[in-house]
N, C-alpha and C positions, 0 to 999 in steps of 0.2 A: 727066349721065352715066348714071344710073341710068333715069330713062324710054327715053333710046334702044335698051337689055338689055329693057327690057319692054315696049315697041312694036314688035317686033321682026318679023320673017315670020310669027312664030306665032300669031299675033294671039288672043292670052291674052283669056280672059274675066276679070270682075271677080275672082272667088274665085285664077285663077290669079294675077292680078299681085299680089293681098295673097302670095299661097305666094310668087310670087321673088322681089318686094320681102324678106321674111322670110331666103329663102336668102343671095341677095346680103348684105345687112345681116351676116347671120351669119357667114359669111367674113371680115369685119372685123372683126367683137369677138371672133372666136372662141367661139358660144355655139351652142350647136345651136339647129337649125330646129324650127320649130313643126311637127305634123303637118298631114293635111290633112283634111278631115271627109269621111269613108266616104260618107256623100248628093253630093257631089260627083264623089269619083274613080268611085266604079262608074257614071255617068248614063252612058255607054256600052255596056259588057259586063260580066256578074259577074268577078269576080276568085278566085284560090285561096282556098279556107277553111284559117283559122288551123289546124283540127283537119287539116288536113293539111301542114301543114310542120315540119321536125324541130325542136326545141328546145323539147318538153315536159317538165316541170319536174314529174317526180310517180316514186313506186314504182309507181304505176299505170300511168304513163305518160299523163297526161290536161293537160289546157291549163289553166295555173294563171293567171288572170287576173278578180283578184277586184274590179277596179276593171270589169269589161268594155270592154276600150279595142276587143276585136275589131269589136265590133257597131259600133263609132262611127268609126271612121277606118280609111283606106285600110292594110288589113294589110303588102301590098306595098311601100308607105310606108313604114311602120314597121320592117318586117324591112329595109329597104336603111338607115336611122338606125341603125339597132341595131346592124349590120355594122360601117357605119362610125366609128360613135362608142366602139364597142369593140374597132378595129382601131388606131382614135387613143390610147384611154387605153393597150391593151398597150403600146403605144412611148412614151405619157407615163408609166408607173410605170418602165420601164426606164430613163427619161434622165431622169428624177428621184433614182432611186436612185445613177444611174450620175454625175451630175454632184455630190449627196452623198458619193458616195463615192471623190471626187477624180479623176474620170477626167473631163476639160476637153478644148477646143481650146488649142493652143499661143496663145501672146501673152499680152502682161501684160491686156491687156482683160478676160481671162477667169479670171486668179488669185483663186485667194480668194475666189468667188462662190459661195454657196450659191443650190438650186436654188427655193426661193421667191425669192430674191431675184434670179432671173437676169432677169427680163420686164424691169425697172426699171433696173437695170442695161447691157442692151443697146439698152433707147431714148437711156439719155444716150446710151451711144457711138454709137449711130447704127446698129449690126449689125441689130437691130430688122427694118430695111426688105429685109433681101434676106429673113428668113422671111416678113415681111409679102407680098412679091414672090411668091414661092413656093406660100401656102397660098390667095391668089389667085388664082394663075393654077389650081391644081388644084379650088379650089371653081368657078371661072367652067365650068369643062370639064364639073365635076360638073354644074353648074346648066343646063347646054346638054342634058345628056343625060337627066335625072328631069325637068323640067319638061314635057315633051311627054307625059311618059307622066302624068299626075297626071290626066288624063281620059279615061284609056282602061284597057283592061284586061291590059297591059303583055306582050301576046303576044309571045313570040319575044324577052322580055325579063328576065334570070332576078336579082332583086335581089341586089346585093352584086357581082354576080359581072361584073369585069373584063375578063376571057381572060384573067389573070395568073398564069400558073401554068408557068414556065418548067420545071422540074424532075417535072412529073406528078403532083403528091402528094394532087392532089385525090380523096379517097374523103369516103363517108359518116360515117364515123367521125371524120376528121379535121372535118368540116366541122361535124360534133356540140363538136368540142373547141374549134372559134373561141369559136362561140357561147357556150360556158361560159365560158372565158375571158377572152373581151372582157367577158361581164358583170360577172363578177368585177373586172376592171381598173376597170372604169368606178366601181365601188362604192370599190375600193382606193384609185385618182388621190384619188377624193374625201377621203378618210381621208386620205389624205398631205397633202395640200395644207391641211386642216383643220387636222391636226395643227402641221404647219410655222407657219401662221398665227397659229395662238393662243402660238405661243412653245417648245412645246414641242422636246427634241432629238427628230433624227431618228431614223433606224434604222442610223447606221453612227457616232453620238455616243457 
């Protein structure tokens, strides 16, 4: 199944098919994607510089990145992971919280379940596979649309950004506020999920 997705019309170089083997894979464990190395995605066209996209992290306002991931890997890349993996944890701290704090689907399926415990729980019953079905078919669509661009210089192609925005709310400031946000969540999920594991109560115990 997997070779026919990456022999596909696009006809992927080596460096691509390790990136959507990686994606693909990811969709299934639910793990993020690895990046993709900066010497690859630009061998086409440069791409935007990090010091020009919003979500600097200073009183200065300067690019806080003491690791230098800019110089090494596709920025555009990374700002479209970032998005997304911070657009996932805001909705994982809220249905974390929210399923701690007794608010469920109806059915006995779902009584009683605390939210560490729900993954384990929904594979015996079986529920499992309609999010499995789901978070599939949205990575397969994701994987159709980033993979073309991971060797080019993604003209005409603005990371994160959907068209979804039926209500207009899109400004500069709000879109400053994802970014903080989603970072935040992402650091959070983890803490909850850490916390829950090791035994500890939650935040509504």
């Amino acid at each position: 199944m997997f070779p026919v997705f990456i022999t596909s019309p696009y006809n992927l170089s080596t460096s691509r098919r390790t990136m959507a083997l990686s994606m693909l894979s990811s969709s299934l464990s639910f793990s993020p994607a690895v990046s993709v190395p900066r010497t690859v995605a630009r061998a086409v066209a440069p791409q935007m510089a990090v010091e020009d996209m919003i979500g600097k992290y200073s009183v200065k306002d300067i690019v806080w990145d003491p690791l230098n991931l800019a110089t090494k890997y596709d920025i555009n890349w990374m700002r479209e992971a970032e998005l997304k993996h911070g657009r996932m944890c805001m909705m994982g701290v809220s249905g974390f919280l929210a399923v701690d704090g007794g608010i469920r689907f109806p059915g006995a399926a779902f009584e009683g379940i605390s939210a560490i415990d729900a993954h384990d729980k929904m594979v015996e019953s079986g529920h499992m596979w309609a999010l499995l079905f789901a978070v599939s078919a949205c990575e397969l669509r994701h994987f159709f649309k980033v993979v073309p661009l991971l060797d080019t210089d993604w003209a005409g192609v603005e990371p994160g950004n959907y068209g979804i925005d039926p209500f207009n709310m899109d400004t500069p400031q709000r879109r400053m506020s994802e970014l903080k946000n989603g970072r935040l969540a992402m650091l959070g999920f983890s803490g909850l999920v850490t916390q829950a594991a090791l035994g500890h109560p939650g935040y509504w115990a």
